[in-house]
VEXDREN-2710 file (C-alpha; in Angstrom, 1 decimal):
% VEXDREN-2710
k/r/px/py/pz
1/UNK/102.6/58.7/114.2
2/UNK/104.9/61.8/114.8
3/UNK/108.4/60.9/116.3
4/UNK/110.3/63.8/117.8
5/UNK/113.5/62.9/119.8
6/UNK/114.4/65.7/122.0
7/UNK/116.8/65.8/124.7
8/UNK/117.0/68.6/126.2
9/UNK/118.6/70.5/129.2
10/UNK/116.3/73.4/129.8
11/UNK/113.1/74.7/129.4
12/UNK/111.3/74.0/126.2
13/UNK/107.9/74.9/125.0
14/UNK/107.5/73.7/121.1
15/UNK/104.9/75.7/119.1
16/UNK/104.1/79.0/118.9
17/UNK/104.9/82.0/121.6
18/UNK/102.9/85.2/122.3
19/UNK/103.0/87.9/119.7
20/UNK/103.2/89.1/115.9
21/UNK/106.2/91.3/114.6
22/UNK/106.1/94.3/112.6
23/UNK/108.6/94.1/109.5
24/UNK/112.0/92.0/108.8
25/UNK/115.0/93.9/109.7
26/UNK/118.8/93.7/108.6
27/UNK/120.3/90.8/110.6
28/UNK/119.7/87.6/109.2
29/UNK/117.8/85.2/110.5
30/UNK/119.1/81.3/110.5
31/UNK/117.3/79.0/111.7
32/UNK/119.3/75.7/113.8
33/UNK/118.3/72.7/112.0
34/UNK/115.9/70.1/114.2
35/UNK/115.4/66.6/112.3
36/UNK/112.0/65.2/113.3
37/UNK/110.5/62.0/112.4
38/UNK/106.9/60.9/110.7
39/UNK/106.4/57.2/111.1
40/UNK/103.8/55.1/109.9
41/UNK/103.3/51.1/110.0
42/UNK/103.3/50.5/106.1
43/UNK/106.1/53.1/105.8
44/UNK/108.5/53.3/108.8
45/UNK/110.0/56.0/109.9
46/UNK/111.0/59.0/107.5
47/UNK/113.2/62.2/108.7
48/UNK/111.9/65.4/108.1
49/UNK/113.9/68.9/107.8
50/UNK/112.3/70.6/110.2
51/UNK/113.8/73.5/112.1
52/UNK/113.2/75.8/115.5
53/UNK/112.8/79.2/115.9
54/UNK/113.1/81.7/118.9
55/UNK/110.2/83.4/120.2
56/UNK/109.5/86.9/119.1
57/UNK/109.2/88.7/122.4
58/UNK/113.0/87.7/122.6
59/UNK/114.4/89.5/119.7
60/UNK/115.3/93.2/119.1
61/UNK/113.0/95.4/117.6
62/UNK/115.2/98.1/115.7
63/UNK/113.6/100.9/113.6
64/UNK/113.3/99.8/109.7
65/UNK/115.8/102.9/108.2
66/UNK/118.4/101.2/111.3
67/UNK/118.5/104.8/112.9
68/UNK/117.0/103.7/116.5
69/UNK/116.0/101.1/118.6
70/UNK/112.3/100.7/119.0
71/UNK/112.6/98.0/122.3
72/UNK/115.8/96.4/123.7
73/UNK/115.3/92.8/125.4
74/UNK/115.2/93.4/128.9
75/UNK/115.6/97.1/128.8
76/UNK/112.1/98.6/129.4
77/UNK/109.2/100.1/127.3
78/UNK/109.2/101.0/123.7
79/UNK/110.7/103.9/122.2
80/UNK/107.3/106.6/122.3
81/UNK/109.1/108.6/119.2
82/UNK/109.2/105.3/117.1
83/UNK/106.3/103.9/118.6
84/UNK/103.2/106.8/119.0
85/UNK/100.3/104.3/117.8
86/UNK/100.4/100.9/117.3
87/UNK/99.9/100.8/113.7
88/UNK/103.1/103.5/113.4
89/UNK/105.1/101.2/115.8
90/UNK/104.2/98.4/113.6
91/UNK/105.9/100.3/110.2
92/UNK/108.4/102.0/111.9
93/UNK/109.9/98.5/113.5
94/UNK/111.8/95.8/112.2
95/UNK/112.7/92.2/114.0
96/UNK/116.1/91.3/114.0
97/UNK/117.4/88.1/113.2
98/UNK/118.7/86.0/116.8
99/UNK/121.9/84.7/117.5
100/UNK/121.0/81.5/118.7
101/UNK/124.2/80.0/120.3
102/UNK/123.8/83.5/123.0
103/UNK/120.3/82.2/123.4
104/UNK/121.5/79.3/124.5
105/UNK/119.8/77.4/122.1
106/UNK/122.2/74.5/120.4
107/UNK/121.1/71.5/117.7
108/UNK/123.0/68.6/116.3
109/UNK/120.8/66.2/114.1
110/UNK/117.8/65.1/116.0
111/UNK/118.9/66.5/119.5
112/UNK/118.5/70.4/120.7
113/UNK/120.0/71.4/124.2
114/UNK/118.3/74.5/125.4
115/UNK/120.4/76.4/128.2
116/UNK/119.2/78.2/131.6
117/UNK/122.1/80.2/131.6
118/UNK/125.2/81.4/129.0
119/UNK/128.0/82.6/130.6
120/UNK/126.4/83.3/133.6
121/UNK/123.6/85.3/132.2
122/UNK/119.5/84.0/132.1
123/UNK/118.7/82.9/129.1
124/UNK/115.9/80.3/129.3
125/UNK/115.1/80.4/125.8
126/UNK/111.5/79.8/123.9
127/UNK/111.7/78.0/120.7
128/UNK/109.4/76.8/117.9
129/UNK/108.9/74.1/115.6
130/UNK/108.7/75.0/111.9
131/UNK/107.7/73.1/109.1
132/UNK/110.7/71.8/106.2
133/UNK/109.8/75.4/104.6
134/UNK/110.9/77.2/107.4
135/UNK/108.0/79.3/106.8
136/UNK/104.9/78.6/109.1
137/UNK/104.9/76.2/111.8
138/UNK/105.0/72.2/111.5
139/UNK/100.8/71.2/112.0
140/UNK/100.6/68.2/113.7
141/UNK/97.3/65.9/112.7
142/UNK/97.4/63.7/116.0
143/UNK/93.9/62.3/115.7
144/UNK/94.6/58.1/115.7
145/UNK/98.6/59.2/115.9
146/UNK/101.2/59.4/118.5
147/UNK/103.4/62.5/119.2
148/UNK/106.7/61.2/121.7
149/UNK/109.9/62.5/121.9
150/UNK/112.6/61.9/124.8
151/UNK/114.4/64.1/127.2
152/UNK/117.6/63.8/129.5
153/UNK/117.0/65.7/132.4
154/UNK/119.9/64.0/134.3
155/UNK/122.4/67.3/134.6
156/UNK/119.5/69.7/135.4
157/UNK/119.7/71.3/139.3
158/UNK/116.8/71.2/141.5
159/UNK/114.0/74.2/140.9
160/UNK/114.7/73.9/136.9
161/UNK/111.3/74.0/135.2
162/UNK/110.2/72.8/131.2
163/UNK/107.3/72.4/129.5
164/UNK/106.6/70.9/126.1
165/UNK/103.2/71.3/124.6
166/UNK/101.1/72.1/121.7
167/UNK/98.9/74.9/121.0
168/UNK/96.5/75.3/118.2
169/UNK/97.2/78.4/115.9
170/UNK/97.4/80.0/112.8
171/UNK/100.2/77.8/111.6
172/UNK/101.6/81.0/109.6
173/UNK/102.0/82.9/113.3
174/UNK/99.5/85.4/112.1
175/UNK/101.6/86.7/109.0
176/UNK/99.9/90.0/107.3
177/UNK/100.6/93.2/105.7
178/UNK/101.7/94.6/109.0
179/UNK/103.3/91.5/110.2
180/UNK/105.2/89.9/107.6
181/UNK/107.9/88.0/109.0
182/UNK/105.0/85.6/110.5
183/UNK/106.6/82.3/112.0
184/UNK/109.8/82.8/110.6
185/UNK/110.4/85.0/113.5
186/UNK/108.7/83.3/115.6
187/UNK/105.3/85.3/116.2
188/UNK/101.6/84.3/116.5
189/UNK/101.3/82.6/119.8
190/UNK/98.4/83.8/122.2
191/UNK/97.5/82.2/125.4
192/UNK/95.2/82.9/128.9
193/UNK/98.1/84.2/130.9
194/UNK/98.7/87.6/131.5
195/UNK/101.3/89.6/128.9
196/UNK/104.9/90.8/130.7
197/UNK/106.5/91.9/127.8
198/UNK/105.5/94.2/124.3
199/UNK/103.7/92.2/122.7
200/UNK/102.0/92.4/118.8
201/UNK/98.7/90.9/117.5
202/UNK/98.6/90.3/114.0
203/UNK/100.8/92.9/113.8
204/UNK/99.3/95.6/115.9
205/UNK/101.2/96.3/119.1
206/UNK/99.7/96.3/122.9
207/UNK/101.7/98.4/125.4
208/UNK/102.5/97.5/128.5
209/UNK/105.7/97.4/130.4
210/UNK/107.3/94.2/132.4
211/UNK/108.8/95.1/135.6
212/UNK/110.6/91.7/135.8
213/UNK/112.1/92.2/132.6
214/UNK/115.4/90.1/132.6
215/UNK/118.7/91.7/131.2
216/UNK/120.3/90.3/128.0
217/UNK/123.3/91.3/126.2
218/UNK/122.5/93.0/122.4
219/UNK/120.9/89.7/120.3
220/UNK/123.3/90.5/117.4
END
């Protein structure tokens, strides 16, 4: 059985989010700390040192030398002089580590709070959950098991929407040559629904541009 306890006063989906990256850049990347439980009958209940991670698509891209920016959150397409072909795009551009407390994302032990809004701004932040490596993503084996976890919705207005939910994928988010950051930048996820954002697979970029893109402040 798999125990996660997570209250939570936003919108959460756990596992994997739409993309792949291109190369690690220069700001670090530090994961919050999320403890999760595995329980068994003969065992009891034993912590684990998982973490979360944001999802790619809300990150900077920046240029690997640090001379340009190859996409801004909220700000539009990507930049054609970085970004010709998607293979270029994909060694010319670097994911940037997130500041997680302007993401609104906050942890404490076995509890995460995920915010709607910081300071007035959208956030509704995406995260992850990644194994005790903090390298590819935690794989849960639910056959004969239980997954729970608990959440306090008792402060959240009316028209607030979350969703927590599992989604079967390469539990290394698609790391490669051209993607090496993997799920430690939270990349790899790939659904039915239609892309709104830039978006990488396995590394290889698809353009398109998002005319609802939301405006965030610099992620650094």
């Amino acid at each position: 059985m798999v125990l996660l306890k997570l209250p939570t006063l936003a919108a959460v989906s756990l596992l994997l989010w739409r993309g792949a990256s291109q190369q690690i850049g220069r700001i670090p990347e530090v994961h919050p700390t999320l403890t999760t439980y595995e329980c068994t009958k003969a065992g009891g209940c034993v912590a684990q040192n998982t973490s979360v991670v944001l999802d790619v698509e809300l990150r900077q891209a920046r240029a690997v030398n640090g001379t340009g920016v190859c996409k801004e959150w909220g700000l539009g397409p990507l930049n054609t002089t970085l970004c010709p072909d998607s293979i270029t795009c994909a060694r010319n551009c670097a994911l940037e580590g997130a500041n997680y407390t302007q993401w609104g994302v906050q942890t404490s032990g076995d509890e995460m709070v995920l915010k709607m809004y910081v300071d007035g701004v959208a956030a509704s932040p995406r995260v992850y959950l990644l194994d005790e490596a903090g390298k590819n993503y935690e794989d849960f084996r639910l056959m004969n098991a239980e997954f729970s976890f608990d959440t306090d919705a008792s402060k959240l207005p009316c028209g607030m929407c979350g969703a927590l939910y599992l989604s079967e994928m390469e539990m290394s988010g698609g790391r490669s040559d051209l993607n090496p950051a993997g799920a430690s930048m939270g990349t790899g996820y790939c659904d039915a629904q239609c892309s709104t954002e830039f978006t990488w697979v396995n590394g290889i970029v698809s353009f398109h541009h998002n005319p609802f893109d939301r405006v965030r402040p610099d992620t650094h």
